[in-house]
C-alpha positions in Angstrom: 110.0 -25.3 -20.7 112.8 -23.0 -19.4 111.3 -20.2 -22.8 107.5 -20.8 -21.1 109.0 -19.9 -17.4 111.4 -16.9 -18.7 107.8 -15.7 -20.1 105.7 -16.0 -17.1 108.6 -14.2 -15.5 107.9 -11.3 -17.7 104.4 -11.8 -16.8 105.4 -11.6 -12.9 107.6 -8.0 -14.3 104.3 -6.3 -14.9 102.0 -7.6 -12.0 104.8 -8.1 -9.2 104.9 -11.3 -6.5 102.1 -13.4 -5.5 98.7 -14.6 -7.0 98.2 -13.1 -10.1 95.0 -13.0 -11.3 93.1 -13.5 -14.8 91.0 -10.6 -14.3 89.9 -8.4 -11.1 87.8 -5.4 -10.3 89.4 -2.4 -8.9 87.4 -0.2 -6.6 89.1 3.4 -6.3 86.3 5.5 -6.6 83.4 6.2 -4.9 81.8 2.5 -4.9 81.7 2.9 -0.7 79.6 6.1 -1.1 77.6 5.7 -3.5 76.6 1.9 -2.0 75.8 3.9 1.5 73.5 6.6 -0.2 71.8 3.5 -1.7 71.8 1.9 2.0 70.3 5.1 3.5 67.5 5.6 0.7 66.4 2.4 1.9 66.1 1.8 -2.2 67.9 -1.4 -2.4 66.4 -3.7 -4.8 65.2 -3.0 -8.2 63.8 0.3 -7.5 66.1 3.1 -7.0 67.5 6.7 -8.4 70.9 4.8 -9.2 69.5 2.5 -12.0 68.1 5.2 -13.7 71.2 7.3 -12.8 73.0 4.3 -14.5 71.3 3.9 -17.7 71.7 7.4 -18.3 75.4 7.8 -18.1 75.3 4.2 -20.6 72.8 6.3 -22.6 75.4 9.1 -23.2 78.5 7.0 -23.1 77.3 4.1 -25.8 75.7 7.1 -28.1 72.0 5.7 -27.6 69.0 6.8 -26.6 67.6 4.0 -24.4 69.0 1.7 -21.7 67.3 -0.7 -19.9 69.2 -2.4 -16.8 69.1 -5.7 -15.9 70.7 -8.5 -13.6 73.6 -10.4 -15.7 74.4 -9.9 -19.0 72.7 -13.2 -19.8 69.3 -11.5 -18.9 70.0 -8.6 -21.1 71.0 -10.7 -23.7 67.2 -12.9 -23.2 65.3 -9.8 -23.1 67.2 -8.6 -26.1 66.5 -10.9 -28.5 62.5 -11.2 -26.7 62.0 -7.3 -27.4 63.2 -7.4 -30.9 60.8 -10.1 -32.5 62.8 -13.4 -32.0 59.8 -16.0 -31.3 59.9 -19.9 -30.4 60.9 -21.7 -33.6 62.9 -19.2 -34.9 66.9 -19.6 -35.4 69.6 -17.2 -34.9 72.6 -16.9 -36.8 75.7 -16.7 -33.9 79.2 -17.4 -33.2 80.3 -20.6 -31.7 83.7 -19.1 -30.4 81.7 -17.3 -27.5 80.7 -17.4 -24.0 77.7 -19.7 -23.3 75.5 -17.1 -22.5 75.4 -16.4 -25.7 74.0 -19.2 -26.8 71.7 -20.1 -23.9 70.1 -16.5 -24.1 68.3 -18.0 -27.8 67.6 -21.4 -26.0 65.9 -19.7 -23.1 64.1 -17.7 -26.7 63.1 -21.0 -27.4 64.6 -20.3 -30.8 67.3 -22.7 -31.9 71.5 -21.3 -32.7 73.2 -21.4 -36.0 76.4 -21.8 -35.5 79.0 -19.4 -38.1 82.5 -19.1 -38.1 84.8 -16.6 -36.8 87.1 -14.1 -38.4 90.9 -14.5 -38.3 91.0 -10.7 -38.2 88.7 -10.5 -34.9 88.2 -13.8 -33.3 84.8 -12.7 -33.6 82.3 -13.6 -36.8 83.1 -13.8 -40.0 81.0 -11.4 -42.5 82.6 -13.5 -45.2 81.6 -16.9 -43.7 77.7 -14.9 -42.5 77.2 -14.3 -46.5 78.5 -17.6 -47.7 76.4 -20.0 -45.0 73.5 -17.4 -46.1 74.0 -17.8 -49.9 74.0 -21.6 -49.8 71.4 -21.9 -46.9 68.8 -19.1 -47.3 66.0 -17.3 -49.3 64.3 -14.1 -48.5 60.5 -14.3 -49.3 58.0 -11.5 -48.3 61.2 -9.8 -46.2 61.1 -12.9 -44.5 64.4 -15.2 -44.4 63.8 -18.7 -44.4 66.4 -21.0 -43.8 65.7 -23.5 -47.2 66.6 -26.9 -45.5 64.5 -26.4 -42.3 61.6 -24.0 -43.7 62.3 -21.8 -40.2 62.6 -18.4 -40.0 66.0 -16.6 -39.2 64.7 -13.8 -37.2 68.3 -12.9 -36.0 71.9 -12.6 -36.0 73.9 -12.1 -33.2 77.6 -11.7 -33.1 80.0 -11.1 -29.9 82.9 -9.3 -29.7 85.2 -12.1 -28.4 87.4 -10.3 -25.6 86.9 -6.7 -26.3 88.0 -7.2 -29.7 85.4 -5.1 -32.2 83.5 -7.7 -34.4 83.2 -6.3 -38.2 79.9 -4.9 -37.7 79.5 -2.6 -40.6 80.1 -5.6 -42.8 77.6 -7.8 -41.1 75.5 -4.9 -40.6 75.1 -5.0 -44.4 74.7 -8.8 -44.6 71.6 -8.3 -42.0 69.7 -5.6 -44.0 70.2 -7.4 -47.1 68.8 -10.5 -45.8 66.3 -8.8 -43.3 67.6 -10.1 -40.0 67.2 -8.5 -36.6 71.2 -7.3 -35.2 71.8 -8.2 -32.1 74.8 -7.2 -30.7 76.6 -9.3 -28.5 78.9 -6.8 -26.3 79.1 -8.1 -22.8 82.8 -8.0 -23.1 83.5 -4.8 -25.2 82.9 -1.5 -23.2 85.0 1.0 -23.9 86.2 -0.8 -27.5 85.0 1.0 -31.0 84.8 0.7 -34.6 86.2 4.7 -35.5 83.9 6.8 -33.7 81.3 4.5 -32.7 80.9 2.7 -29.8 80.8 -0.8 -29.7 77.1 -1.4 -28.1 75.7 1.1 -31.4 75.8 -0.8 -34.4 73.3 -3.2 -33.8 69.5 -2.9 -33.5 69.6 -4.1 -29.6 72.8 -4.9 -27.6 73.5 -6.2 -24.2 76.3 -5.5 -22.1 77.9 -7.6 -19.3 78.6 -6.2 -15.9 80.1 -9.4 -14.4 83.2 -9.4 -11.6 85.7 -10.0 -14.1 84.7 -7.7 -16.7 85.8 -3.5 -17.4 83.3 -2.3 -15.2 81.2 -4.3 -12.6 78.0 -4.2 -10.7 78.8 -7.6 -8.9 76.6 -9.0 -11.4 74.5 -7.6 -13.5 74.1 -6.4 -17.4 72.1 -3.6 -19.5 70.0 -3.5 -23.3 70.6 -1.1 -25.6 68.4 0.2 -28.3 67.9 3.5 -30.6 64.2 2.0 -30.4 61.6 3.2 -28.3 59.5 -0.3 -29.3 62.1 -2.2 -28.0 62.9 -0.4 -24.9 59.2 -0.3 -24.0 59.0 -3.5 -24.2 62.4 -5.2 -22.6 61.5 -2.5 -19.5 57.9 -4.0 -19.2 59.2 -7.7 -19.6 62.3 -7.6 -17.7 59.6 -6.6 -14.2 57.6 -9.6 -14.5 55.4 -7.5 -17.0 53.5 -5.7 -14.4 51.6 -3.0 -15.5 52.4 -0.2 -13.1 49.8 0.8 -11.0 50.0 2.4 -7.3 48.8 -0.4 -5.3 47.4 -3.8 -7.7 49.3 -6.3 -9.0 48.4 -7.1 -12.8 51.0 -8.6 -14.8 49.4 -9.0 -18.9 51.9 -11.7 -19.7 54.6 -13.8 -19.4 57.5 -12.0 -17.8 61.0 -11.9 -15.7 62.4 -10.8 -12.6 65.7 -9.3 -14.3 65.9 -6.0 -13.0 69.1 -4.5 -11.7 69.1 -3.9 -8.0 69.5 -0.4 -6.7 72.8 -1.4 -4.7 74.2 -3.2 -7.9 73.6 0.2 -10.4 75.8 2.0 -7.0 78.7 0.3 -8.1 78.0 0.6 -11.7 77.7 4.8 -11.2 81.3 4.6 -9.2 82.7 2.5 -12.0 81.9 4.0 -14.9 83.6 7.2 -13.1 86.7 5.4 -13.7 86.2 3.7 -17.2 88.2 5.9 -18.9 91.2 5.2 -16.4 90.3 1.9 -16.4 91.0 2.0 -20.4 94.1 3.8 -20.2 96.1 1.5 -17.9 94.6 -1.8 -20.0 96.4 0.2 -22.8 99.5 0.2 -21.2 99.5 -3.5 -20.2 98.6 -4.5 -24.0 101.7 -2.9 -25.3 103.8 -4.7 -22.3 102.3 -7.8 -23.6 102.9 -7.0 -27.0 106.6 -6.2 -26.5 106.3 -9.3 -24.2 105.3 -12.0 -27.1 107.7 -10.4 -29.7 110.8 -10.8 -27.4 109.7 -14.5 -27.1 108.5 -15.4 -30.3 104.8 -15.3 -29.5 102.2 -14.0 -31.5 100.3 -11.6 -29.6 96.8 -10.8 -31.2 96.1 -7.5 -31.4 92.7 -5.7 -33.0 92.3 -4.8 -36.9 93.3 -1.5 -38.1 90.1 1.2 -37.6 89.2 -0.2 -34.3 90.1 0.4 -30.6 89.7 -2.6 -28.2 89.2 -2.0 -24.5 92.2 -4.5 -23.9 89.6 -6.8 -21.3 91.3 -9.8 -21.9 94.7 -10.1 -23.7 95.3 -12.9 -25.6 98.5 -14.6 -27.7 98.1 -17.5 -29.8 100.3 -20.4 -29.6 101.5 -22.8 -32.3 100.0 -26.0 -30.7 97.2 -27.6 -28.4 99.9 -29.0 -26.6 101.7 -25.8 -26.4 99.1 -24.2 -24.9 98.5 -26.9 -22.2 101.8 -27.0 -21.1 101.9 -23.2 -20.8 98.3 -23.0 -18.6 100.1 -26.2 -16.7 103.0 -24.0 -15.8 100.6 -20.9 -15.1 98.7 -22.6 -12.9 101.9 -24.0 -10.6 103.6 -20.9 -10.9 100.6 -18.8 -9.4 98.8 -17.6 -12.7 96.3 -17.3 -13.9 96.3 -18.1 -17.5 93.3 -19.1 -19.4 92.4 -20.9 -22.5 89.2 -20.1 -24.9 85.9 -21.6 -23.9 85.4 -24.6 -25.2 83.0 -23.9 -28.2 79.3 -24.0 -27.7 78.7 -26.3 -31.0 80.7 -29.5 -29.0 78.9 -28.4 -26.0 75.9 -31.4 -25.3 73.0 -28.8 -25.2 74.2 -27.2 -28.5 75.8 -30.4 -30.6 72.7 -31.2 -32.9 72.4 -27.8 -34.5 73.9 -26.4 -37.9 77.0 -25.3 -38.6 79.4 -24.1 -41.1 82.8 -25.6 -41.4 84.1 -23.9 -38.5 87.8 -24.2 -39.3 88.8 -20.8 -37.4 86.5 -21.9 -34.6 88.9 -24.7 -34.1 91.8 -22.9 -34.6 91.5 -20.3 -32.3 90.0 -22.9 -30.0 93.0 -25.0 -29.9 95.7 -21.6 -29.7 94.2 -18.9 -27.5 96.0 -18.3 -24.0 94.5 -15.5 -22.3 96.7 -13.8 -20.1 96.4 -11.9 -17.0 94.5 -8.5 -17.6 93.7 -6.5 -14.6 93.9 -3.1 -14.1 96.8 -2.8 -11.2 96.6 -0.9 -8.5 
């Protein structure tokens, strides 16, 4: 015990006195003004110069050409996999190591998850473990993959990068055109990461970003699609506003469709924010390598991104020895006044989620048991 409370001493070295939390947003910029000009336009709800404002410095930042905002990162994720073909029935190949948006986004598809494991390189999925569950599980017929035990279609595959921490997308990039599957990229967490010199948020054919509280960047709550495809944007736009067909004054709307615009006041924030991103990225760089030399001094293993990749540092993690090991460390966080967290619990024991296919899972599990996320705010 008296190792776990010298470490969350160091932990109280970098962060100072008092509550310290998992993850907060700062606001340093010009969040106040750029919420009153929204105030005084009158344009506060999901019409407004700020959204488009918004998209546009995504656009340029992500290296796309089409942004579509929209109110969580769950929404985004919905539309996502709506926009790029995914239809009731289908099944899409994901991670079970995740957030359960993730999953609930192809359940609200009314497709049904696959559940692959994840990489010990990138907590994220597995290319290696993508091919094999393929390879023993699959057969492309007409450029259609049919999963061989079900006779469904895999329309999709849909990786997350698990903290910030850049999935191996050119590998599974490859896995997808070779067995004809839509990419959908996962990267609510990872603004700001990349894979050499491209953005996480470009590799895919659609992604979704997360603008949550606790994440890089916020909007309060809200999320945005990304696409290179004009088909796709078209449609996530017209679906994502109830499908209305715009028109000065009459309401028509030519199917089914959702309310999951951004709001006006919510892109405000998001303009202000990304203003700081870079900063933002710089002092999460800072703290990794605190927590890095942290771990070493105390015999923790402090996981760090593969080689090639840059991580936006959102939430740092070490992985322990034991399940026990991490209980009694969160225990001690929590009495001590921090905020330490462990790894969702993973979607496939989840009740909703339990009856579907998996592979063996074995890094799932690992990681599952291992992870403690540690404190990762920007200070002030």
């Amino acid at each position: 015990m008296e190792r776990y409370l010298k470490f969350l001493n160091g932990i109280r070295s970098i962060y100072g006195e008092g509550e310290i939390l998992l993850h907060r947003p700062i606001f340093k910029g010009n969040e106040y003004k750029y919420l009153k000009n929204c105030l005084d336009s009158n344009y506060v709800s999901s019409a407004g110069t700020m959204i488009t404002e918004f998209e546009k410095v995504m656009e340029t930042r992500i290296g796309v050409q089409y942004a579509v905002a929209t109110s969580s990162g769950t929404s985004a994720l919905h539309v996502a996999l709506l926009s790029s073909g995914v239809k009731p029935g289908n099944e899409v190949l994901t991670q079970s190591l995740t957030f359960v948006a993730t999953g609930n986004s192809i359940l609200q598809a009314g497709a049904t998850p696959v559940f692959i494991d994840v990489s010990a390189d990138t907590m994220g999925m597995c290319p290696k473990a993508l091919r094999k569950w393929l390879s023993a599980n699959a057969k492309v017929k007409n450029d259609v993959c049919i999963n061989i035990h079900t006779n469904m279609k895999i329309s999709a595959c849909m990786p997350m990068h698990t903290f910030g921490n850049p999935v191996d997308m050119l590998s599974i990039r490859e896995v997808c055109r070779e067995y004809h599957l839509i990419l959908v990229e996962d990267s609510a967490e990872a603004l700001g990461s990349s894979i050499g010199s491209e953005n996480c948020g470009s590799f895919g054919d659609v992604a979704a970003f997360s603008f949550n509280g606790n994440k890089i960047i916020t909007t309060g709550g809200g999320g945005m699609l990304l696409t290179n495809d004009a088909d796709i944007a078209k449609f996530a736009r017209h679906v994502s506003t109830t499908a209305k067909i715009p028109h000065a004054f009459n309401f028509y709307h030519d199917m089914l469709g959702y309310n999951y615009r951004m709001p006006n006041l919510n892109a405000a924030l998001g303009l202000a924010q990304m203003e700081n991103l870079d900063y933002f990225l710089k002092r999460k760089e800072e703290i990794s390598k605190k927590y890095l030399n942290l771990c070493n001094s105390f015999g923790f293993k402090f996981f760090a991104a593969p080689k090639g990749t840059q991580t936006n540092n959102w939430l740092n993690a070490m992985i322990v020895e034991t399940k026990d090991e991490r209980d009694e460390i969160l225990n001690l966080g929590a009495l001590n006044g921090l905020q330490l967290r462990p790894a969702w619990e993973p979607l496939h024991t989840l009740p909703h989620f339990r009856h579907f296919q998996t592979d063996r899972l074995d890094m799932t599990r690992y990681f599952t048991d291992r992870i403690v996320n540690l404190p990762s705010s920007v200070p002030e």
